[in-house]
C-alpha positions as CSV (number, residue, x, y, z in Angstrom):
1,X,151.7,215.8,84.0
2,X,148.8,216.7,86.5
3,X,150.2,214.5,89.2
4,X,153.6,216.2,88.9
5,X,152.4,219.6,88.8
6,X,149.9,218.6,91.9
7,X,152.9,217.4,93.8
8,X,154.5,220.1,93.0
9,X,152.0,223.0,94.0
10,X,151.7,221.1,97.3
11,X,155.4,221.1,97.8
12,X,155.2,225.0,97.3
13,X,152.1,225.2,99.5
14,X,154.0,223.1,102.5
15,X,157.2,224.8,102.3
16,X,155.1,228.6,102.4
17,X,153.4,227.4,105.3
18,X,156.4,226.3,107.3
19,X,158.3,229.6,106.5
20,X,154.6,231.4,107.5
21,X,155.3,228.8,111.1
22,X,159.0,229.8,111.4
23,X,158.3,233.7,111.0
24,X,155.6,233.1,114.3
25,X,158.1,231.7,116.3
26,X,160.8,233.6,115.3
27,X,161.5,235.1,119.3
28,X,162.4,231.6,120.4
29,X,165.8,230.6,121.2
30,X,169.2,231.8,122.6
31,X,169.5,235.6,123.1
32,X,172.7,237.7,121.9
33,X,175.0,237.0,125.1
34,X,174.2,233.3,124.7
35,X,175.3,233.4,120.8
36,X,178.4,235.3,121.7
37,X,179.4,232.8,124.8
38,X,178.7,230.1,122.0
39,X,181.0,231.6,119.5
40,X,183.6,232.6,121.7
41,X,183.9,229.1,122.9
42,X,183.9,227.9,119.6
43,X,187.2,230.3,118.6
44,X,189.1,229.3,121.3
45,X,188.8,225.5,120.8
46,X,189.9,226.5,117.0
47,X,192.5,228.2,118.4
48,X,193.8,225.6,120.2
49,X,193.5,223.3,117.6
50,X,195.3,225.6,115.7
51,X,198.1,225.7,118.0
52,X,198.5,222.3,118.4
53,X,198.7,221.4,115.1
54,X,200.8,224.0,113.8
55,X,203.2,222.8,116.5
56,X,203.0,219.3,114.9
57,X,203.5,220.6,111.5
58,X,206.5,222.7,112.8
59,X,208.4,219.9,114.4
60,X,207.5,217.5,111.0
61,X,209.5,219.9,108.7
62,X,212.1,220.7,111.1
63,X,213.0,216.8,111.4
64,X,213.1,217.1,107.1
65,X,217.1,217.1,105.7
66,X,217.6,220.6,104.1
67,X,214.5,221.6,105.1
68,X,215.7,225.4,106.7
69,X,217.2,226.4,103.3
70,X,219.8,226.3,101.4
């Protein structure tokens, strides 16, 4: 039981200490115009994904007997 609580204590103590790290450093990386390029990308290639596939999907059901209805 000592060895797991041990373990465990030093599993708290590591994980502490990176978050401590983390918070120091927290100004690196991208700023907000970077973020927003990123994400803007990011919708328009799901968007075209989107419109390709929705396309596919379209002429699938279409090609289906009795598929427009009764």
């Amino acid at each position: 039981m000592n060895t797991l609580t041990t373990a465990a204590t030093r599993l708290v103590v590591a994980a502490l200490s990176r978050l401590t790290s983390l918070n120091l450093r927290s100004d690196r990386g991208s700023g907000v115009v970077e973020t927003i390029i990123i994400v803007a990308g990011f919708a328009g290639l799901a968007f075209t994904v989107y419109l390709a596939v929705s396309g596919k999907v379209n002429g699938w059901i279409s090609n289906i007997p009795g598929a427009s209805g009764p």
